[in-house]
N, C-alpha and C positions, 0 to 999 in steps of 0.2 A: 321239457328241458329247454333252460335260455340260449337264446343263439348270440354265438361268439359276436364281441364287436369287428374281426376281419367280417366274419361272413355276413352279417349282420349291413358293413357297409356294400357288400356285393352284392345284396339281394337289393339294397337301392338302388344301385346302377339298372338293372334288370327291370327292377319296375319302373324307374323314369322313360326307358326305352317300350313296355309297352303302354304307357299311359299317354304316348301322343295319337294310341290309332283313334283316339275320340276325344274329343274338345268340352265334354258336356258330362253330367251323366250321377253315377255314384261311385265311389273308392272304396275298396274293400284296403285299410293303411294295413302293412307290411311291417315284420321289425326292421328298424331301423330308419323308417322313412322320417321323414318332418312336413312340417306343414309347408316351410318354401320351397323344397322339393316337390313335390305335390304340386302346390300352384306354380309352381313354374316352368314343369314338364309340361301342363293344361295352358301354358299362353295366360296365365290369371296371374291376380299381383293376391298376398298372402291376405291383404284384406277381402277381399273378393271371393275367396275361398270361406275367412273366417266371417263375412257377415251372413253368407249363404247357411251355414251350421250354428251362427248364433252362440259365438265362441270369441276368446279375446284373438287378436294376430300371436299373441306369445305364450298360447296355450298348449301346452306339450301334448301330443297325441300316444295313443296308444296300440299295439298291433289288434287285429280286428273290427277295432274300432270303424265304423261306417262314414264315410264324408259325401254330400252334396258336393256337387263341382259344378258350378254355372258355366254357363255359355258366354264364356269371354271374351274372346273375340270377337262375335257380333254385338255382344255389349258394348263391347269399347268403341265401336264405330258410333254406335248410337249416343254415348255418353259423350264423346268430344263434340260430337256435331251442335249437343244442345247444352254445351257445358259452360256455367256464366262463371266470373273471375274469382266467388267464392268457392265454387265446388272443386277450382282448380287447386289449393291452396296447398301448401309443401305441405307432405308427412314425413320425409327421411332426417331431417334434420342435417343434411351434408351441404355444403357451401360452396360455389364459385367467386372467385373476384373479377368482376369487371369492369372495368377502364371505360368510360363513356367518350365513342367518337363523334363525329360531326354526321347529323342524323338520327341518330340512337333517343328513340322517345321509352318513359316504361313501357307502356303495351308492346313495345317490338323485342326489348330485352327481356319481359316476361314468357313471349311468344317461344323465343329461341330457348331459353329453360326448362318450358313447360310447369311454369309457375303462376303466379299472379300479381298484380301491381301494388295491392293492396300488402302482401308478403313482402315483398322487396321495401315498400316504406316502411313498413314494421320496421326490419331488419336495420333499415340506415334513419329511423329516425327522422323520413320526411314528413313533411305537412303537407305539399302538394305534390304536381308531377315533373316539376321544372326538374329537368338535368341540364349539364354544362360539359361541353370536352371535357376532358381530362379526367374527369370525378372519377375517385373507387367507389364501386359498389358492394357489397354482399350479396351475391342473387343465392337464397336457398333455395336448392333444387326440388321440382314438382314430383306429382304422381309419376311415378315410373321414371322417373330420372337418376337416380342411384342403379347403377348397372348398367345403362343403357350408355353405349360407348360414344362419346363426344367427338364429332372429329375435330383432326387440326391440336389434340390436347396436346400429345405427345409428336415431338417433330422430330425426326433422324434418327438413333438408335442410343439404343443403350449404352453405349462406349462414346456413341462423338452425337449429344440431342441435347435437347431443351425440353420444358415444360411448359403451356401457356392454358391461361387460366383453370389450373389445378385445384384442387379440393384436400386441404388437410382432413388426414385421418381425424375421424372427432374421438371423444373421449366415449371410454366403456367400461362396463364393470368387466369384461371379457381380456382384457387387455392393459399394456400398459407402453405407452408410446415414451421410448429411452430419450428421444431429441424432438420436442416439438419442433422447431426450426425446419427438420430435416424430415417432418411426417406428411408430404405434399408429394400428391399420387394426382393418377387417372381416375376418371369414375367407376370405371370397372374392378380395376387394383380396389380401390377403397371398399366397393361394393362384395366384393369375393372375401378378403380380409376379416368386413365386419360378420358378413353370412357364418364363413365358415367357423368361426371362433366363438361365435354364437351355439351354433349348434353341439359345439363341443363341451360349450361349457351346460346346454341342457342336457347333453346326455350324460356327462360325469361331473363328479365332486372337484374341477379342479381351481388351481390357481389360476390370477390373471396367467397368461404370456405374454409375456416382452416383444414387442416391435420395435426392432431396430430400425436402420435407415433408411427413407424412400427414396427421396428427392428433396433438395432445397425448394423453395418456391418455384422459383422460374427456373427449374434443372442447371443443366451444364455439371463441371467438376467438381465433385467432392471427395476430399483425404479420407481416408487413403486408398477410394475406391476406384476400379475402372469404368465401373457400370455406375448405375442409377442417376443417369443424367438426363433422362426422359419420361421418368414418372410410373415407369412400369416393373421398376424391382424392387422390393421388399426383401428387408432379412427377419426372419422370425424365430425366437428363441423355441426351446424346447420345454414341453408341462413334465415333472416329475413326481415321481411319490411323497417325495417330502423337499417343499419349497427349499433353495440353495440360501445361504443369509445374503449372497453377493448379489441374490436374484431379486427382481427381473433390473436391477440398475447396469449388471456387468452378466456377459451373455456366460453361460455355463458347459463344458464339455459333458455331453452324455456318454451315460455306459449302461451298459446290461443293469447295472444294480439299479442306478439311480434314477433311468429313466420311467413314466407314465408310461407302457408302452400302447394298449388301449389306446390313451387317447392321441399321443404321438401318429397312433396307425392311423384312425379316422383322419387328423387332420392331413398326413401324405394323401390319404384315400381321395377324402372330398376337393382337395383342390386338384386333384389329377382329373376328378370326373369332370372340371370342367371345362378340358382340353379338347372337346367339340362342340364347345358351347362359343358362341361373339364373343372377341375380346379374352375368351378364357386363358387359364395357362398353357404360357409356349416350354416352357423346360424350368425343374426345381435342381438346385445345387445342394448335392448330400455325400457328405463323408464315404467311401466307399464301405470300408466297416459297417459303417449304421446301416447303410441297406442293406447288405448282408442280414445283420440282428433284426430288421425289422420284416425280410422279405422271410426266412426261416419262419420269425415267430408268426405271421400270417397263412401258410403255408400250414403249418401245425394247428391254425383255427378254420381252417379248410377254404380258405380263399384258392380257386381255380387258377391255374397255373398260366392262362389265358389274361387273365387279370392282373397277376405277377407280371407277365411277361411285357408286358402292355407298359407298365407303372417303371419298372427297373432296369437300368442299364446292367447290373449283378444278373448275374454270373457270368456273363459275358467280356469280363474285361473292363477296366477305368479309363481304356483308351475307345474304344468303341463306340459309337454314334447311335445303339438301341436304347430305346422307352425312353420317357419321361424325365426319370429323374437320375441325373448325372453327378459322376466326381467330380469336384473340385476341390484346390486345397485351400484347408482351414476353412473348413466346412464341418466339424467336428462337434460345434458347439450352436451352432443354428440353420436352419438351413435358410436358401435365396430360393427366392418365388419369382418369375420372371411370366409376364401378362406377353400374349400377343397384342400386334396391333388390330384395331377395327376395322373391319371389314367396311372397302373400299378408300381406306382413307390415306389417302396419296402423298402427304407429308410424314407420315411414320414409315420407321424402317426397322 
């Protein structure tokens, strides 16, 4: 018999927690698991995983299914130390802008991205290496730079902060970004974002979802929000059984009838798991209603009550300061995703 998508995502939490007692090795996959799940509980990047099995990175797995797991951590020491400036070259396709100061050669601005110089002229269209004050760049981001928290990105807080050199959400078949202007996040935000909407869209049939508003470029205030003036909150619509017509251009009020609930659950699921993760989420804003409907209908697919508890501020009250994911009003029709800051980084609040 197939196991429910709650329990389904609860049996990935469980294995991501015992697949760090070994670095190395083979993987008996779970339902529910993914390949970046997998590699990223093992310290490996999804390539690393898939060149070891001889598979594409965006190859769906299956339960049972067998995976090699190389030893990536000591690979990766071994790979930087003798790593020349092709082998370093972007895969994620995500982007910084940066402002060329006085000093600033490529090798030093490739160094600090984890890119290559060779990428960076691509990118801008150079013929040599000459930079000047003042120039914008394009640096796209290296190996393992998508997720890996920036410091300094995000400065002050959510209500009174800034953004510096931010990464617009890029484009997806997964998604559908309502205000480019306003799709400029952290590398984390972007990275959790693209993951998790990813995986959603390989586990079920569904429609893009609408991303509402991150951050302007360089944050500060935007109408008519309190928040996301520091590149760390996202609004994100809701997936339905049958696409709204206003959708995804105008965000839609969920209900029992008309919501995805499936895939609605997985995507509360996966970004709550990774609220022990660098950078991961610090608190979601959700209708109190809707968690109600979605805590019930998980609960009924046999998700442990430990894992409820954990995830929802329901039943305890819309005033109460338990789990994860909180009321707020007008919140009815998407919920807000709100990212911690990185670990150690002294200008974020």
């Amino acid at each position: 018999m197939a196991m429910s998508a709650p329990a389904a995502a609860d049996t990935t939490h469980r294995a991501r927690r015992s697949a760090h007692r070994a670095s190395h090795g083979k993987h008996v996959v779970s339902s529910g698991e993914t390949l970046w799940g997998i590699a990223h509980s093992r310290g490996c990047s999804v390539d690393d995983v898939a060149r070891a099995n001889h598979i594409d990175r965006a190859s769906l797995i299956r339960p049972g299914q067998k995976l090699r797991i190389p030893s990536c951590r000591t690979r990766a020491v071994r790979q930087v130390a003798r790593a020349t400036e092709s082998e370093r070259a972007p895969v994620t396709g995500a982007l910084i802008e940066h402002t060329v100061v006085s000093g600033d050669t490529l090798s030093a601005i490739a160094h600090e991205y984890d890119t290559s110089v060779e990428a960076i002229q691509r990118r801008n269209h150079l013929t040599g290496t000459i930079i000047r004050p003042g120039q914008g760049l394009e640096v796209p981001l290296g190996r393992g730079g998508v997720g890996r928290p920036i410091p300094g990105q995000s400065i002050g807080g959510p209500h009174h902060g800034r953004l510096v050199h931010g990464i617009q959400l890029p484009r997806s078949r997964y998604y559908v970004r309502r205000r480019l202007y306003r799709a400029w996040g952290t590398t984390q935000l972007v990275h959790y974002v693209e993951q998790t909407t990813k995986i959603i869209g390989h586990r079920y049939k569904v429609h893009q979802v609408a991303i509402g508003d991150v951050s302007e470029k360089h944050g500060g205030h935007i109408s008519p929000h309190k928040s996301h003036q520091s590149g760390r909150d996202v609004d994100i619509g809701f997936y339905f059984k049958k696409k709204p017509k206003s959708y995804p251009k105008s965000f839609v009020v969920g209900t029992r009838r008309n919501l995805d609930m499936a895939a609605n659950w997985l995507m509360l699921k996966t970004f709550c798991d990774t609220a022990d993760e660098p950078g991961g989420v610090k608190m979601i804003f959700l209708d109190y209603g809707l968690q109600k409907l979605f805590y019930h209908y998980a609960k009924k697919h046999g998700v442990k009550h430990r894992v409820l508890d954990r995830m929802f501020q329901y039943p305890h009250g819309r005033g109460t300061n338990h789990g994860i994911i909180h009321w707020a009003p007008g919140h009815d029709d998407h919920i807000h995703v709100r990212f911690k800051c990185p670990v150690d980084d002294d200008h974020c609040g």
